[in-house]
N, CA, C and O of each residue as an XYZ file, in Angstrom:
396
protein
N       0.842     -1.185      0.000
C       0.000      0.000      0.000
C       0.886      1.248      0.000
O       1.994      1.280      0.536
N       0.319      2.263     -0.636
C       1.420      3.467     -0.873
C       0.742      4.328      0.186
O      -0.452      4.149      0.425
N       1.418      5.214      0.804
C       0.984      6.151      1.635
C       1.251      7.361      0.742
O       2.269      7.451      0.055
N       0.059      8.511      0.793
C       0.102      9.745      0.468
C       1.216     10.715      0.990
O       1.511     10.759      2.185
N       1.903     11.597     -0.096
C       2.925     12.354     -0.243
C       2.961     13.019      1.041
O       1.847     13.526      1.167
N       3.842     13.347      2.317
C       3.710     14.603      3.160
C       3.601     16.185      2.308
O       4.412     16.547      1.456
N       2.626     16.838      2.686
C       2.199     18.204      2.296
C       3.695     18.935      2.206
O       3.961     19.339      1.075
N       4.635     19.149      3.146
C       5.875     19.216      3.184
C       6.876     19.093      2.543
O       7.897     19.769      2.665
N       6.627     17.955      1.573
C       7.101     17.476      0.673
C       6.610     18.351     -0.758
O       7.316     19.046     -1.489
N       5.622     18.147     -0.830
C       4.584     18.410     -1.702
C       4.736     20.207     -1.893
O       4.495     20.791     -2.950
N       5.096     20.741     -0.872
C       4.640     22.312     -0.975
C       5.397     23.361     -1.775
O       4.932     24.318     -2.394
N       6.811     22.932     -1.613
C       7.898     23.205     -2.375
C       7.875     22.967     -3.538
O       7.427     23.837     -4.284
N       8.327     21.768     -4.064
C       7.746     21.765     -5.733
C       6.594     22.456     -6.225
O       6.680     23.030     -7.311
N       5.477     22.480     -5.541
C       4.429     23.182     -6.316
C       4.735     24.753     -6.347
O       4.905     25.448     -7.349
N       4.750     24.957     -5.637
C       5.619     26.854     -5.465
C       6.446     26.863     -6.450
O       6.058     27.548     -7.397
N       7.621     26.265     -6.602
C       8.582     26.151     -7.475
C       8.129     26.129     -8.708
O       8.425     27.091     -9.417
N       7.449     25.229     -9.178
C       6.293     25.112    -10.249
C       5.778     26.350    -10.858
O       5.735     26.694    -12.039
N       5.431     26.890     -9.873
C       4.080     27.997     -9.953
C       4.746     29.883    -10.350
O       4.166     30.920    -10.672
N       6.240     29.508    -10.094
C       7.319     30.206     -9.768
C       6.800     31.674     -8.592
O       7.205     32.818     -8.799
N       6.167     31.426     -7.790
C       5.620     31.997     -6.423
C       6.925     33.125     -6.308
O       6.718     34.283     -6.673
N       8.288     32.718     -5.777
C       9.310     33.267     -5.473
C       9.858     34.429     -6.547
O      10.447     35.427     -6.130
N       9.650     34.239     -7.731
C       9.697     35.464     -8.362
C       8.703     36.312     -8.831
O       9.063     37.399     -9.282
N       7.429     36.007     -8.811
C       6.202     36.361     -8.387
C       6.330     37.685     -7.127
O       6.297     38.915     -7.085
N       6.459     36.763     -6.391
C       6.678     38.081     -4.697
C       8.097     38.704     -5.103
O       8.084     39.919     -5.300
N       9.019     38.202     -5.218
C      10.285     39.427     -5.602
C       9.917     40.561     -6.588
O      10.278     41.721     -6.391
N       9.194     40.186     -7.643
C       8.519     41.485     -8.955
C       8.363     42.197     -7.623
O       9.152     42.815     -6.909
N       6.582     41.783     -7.499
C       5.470     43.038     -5.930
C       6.933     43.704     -5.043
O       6.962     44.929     -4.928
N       7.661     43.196     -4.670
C       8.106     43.650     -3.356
C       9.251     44.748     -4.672
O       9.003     45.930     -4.436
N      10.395     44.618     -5.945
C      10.332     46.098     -6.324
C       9.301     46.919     -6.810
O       9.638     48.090     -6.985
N       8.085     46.617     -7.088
C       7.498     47.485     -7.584
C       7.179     48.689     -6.289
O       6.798     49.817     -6.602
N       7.380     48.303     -4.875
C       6.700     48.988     -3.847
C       7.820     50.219     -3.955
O       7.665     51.306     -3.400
N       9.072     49.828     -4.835
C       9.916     51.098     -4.933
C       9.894     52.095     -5.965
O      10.867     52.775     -6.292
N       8.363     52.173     -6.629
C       7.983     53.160     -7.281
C       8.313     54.455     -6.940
O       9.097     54.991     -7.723
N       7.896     55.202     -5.876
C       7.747     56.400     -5.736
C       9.414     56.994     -5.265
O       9.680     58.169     -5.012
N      10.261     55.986     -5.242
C      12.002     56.377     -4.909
C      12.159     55.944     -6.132
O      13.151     56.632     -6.372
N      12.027     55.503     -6.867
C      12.455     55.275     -8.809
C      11.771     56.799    -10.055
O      12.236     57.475    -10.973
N      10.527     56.686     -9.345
C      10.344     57.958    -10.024
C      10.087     59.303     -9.609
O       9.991     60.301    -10.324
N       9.993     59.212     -8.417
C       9.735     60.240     -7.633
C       8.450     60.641     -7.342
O       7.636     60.258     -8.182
N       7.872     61.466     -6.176
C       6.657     61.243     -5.546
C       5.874     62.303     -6.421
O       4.686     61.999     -6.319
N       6.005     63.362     -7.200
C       5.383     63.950     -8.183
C       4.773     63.202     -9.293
O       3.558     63.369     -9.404
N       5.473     62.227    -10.342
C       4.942     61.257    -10.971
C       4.133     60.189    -10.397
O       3.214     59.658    -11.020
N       4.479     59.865     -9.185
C       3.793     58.422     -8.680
C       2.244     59.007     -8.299
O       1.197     58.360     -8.357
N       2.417     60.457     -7.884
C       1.047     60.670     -7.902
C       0.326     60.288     -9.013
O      -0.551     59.491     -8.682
N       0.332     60.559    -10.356
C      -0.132     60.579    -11.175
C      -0.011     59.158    -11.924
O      -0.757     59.079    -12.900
N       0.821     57.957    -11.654
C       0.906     56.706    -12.309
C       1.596     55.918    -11.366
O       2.462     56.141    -10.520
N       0.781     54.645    -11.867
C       1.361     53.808    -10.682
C       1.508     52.316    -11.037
O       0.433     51.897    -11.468
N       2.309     51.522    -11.012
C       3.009     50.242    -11.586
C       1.481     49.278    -10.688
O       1.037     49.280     -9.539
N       1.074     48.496    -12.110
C      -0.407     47.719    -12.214
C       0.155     46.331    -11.987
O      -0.284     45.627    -11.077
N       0.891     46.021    -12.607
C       1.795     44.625    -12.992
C       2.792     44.366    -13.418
O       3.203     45.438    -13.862
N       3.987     43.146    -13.722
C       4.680     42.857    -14.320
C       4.353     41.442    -15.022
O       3.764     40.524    -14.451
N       4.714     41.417    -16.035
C       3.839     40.265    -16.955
C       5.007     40.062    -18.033
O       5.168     40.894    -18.926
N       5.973     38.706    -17.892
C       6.754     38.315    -19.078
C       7.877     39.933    -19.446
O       8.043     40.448    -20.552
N       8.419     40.346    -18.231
C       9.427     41.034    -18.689
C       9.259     42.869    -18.708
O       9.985     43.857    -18.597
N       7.623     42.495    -18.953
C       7.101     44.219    -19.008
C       6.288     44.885    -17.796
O       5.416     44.117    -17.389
N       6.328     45.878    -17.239
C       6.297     46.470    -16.450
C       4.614     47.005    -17.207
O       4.534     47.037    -18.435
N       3.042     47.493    -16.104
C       2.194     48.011    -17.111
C       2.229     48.953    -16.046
O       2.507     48.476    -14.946
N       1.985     50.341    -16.118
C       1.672     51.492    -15.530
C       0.714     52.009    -15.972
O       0.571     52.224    -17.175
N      -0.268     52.358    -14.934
C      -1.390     53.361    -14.773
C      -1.216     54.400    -14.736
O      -0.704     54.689    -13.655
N      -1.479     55.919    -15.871
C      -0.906     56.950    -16.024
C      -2.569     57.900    -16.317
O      -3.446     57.597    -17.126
N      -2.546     59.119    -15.311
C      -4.259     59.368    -15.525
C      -4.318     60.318    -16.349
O      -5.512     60.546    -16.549
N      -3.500     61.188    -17.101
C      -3.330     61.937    -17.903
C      -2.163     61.865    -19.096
O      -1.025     61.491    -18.815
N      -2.536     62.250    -20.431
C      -1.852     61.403    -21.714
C      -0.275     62.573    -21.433
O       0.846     62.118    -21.660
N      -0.432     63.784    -21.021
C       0.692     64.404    -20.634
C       1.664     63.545    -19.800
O       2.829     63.393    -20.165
N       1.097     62.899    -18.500
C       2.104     61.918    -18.455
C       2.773     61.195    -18.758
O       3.956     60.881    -18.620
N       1.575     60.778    -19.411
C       2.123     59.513    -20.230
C       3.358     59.556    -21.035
O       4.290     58.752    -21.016
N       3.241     60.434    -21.618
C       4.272     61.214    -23.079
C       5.355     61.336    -21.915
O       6.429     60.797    -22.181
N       5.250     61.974    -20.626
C       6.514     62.789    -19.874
C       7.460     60.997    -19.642
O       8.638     60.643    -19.703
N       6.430     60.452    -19.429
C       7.009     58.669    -18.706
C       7.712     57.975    -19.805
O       8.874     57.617    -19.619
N       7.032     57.717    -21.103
C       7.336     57.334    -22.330
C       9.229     57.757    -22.198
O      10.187     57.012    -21.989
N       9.183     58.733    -22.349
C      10.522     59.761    -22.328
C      11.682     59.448    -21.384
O      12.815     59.505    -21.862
N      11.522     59.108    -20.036
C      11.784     58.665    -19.126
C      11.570     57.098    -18.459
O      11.562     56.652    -17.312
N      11.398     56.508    -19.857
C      10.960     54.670    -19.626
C      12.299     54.052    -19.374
O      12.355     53.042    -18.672
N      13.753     54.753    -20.067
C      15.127     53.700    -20.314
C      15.643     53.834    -18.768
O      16.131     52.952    -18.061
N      15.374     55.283    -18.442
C      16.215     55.555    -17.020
C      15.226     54.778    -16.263
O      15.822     53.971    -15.552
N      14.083     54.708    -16.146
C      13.170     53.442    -15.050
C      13.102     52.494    -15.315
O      12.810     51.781    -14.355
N      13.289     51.712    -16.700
C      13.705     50.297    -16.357
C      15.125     49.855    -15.811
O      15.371     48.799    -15.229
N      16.014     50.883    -16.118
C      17.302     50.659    -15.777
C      18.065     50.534    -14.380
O      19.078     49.952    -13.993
N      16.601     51.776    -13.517
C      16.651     51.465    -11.528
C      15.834     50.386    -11.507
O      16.280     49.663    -10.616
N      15.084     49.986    -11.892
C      14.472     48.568    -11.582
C      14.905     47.130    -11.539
O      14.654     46.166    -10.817
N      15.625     47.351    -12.554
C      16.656     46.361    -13.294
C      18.142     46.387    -12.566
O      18.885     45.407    -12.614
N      18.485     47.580    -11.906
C      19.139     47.890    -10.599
C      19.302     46.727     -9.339
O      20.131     46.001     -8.791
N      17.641     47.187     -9.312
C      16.866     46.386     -7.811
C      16.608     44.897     -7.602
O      16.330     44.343     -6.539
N      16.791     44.197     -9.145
C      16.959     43.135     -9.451
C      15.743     42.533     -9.926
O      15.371     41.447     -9.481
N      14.968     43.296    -10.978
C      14.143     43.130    -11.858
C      14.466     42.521    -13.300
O      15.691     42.398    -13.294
N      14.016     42.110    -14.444
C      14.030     42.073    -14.963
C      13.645     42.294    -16.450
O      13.805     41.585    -17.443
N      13.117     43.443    -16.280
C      12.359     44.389    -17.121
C      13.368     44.577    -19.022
O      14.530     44.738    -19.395
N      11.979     44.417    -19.674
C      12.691     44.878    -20.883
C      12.224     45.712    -21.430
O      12.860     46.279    -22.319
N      10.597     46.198    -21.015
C       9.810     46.871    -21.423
C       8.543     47.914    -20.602
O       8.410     47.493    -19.453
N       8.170     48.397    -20.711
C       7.145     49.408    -20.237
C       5.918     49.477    -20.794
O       6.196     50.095    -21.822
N       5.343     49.379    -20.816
C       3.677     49.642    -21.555
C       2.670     50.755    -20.277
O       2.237     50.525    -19.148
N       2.625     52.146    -21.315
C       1.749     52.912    -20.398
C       0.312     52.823    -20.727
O      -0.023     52.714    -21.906
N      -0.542     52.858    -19.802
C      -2.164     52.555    -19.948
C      -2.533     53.772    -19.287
O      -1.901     54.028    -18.262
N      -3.520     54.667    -19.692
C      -4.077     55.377    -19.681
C      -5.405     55.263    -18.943
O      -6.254     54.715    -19.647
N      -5.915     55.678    -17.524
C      -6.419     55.579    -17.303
C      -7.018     56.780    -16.426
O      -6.312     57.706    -16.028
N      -8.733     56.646    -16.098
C      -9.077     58.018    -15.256
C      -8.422     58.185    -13.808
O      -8.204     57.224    -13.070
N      -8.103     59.641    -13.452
C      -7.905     60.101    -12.233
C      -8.032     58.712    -11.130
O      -7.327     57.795    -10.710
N      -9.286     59.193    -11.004
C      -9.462     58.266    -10.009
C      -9.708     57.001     -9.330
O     -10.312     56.535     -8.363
N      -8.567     56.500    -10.793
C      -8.396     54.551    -10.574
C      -6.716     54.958     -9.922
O      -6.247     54.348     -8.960
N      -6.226     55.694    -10.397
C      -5.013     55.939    -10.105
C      -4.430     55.919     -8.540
O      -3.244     56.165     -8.320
């Protein structure tokens, strides 16, 4: 008779799997938004996700957007600093007050 796997056993590989650990390392630089771009921009846009390399930012006015666009090489480059792995930026446009 086989006895069922210890959970213990089991918990690690699946995390590993799931890649959990670089999952939470992305979240934990993104919380260094507002020291990467400074607290004037972060008002106005704010890092949504990282997805396959690209960074998506919430930007509530297209003036930003354009100002961020401009300023995308120097912020992937502190991110990528912090031990990200960013290759890209994608700004999304969205109202005030999702931001």
């Amino acid at each position: 008779m086989r006895y069922p796997e210890r959970i213990n056993k089991i918990l690690p590989r699946v995390l590993k799997s799931l890649d959990i650990d670089e999952r939470i390392k992305e979240i934990k630089i993104l919380r260094h938004w507002p020291e990467i771009v400074g607290e004037k921009i972060a008002s106005h846009a704010r890092p949504i996700n990282i997805s396959e390399a690209n960074l998506y930012v919430a930007v509530d006015n297209p003036l930003w957007q354009a100002e961020l666009f401009l300023l995308k090489g120097r912020i992937i480059k502190k991110f990528n600093e912090l031990g990200a792995k960013l290759k890209d930026i994608k700004f999304i446009l969205k109202k005030e007050e999702s931001i």
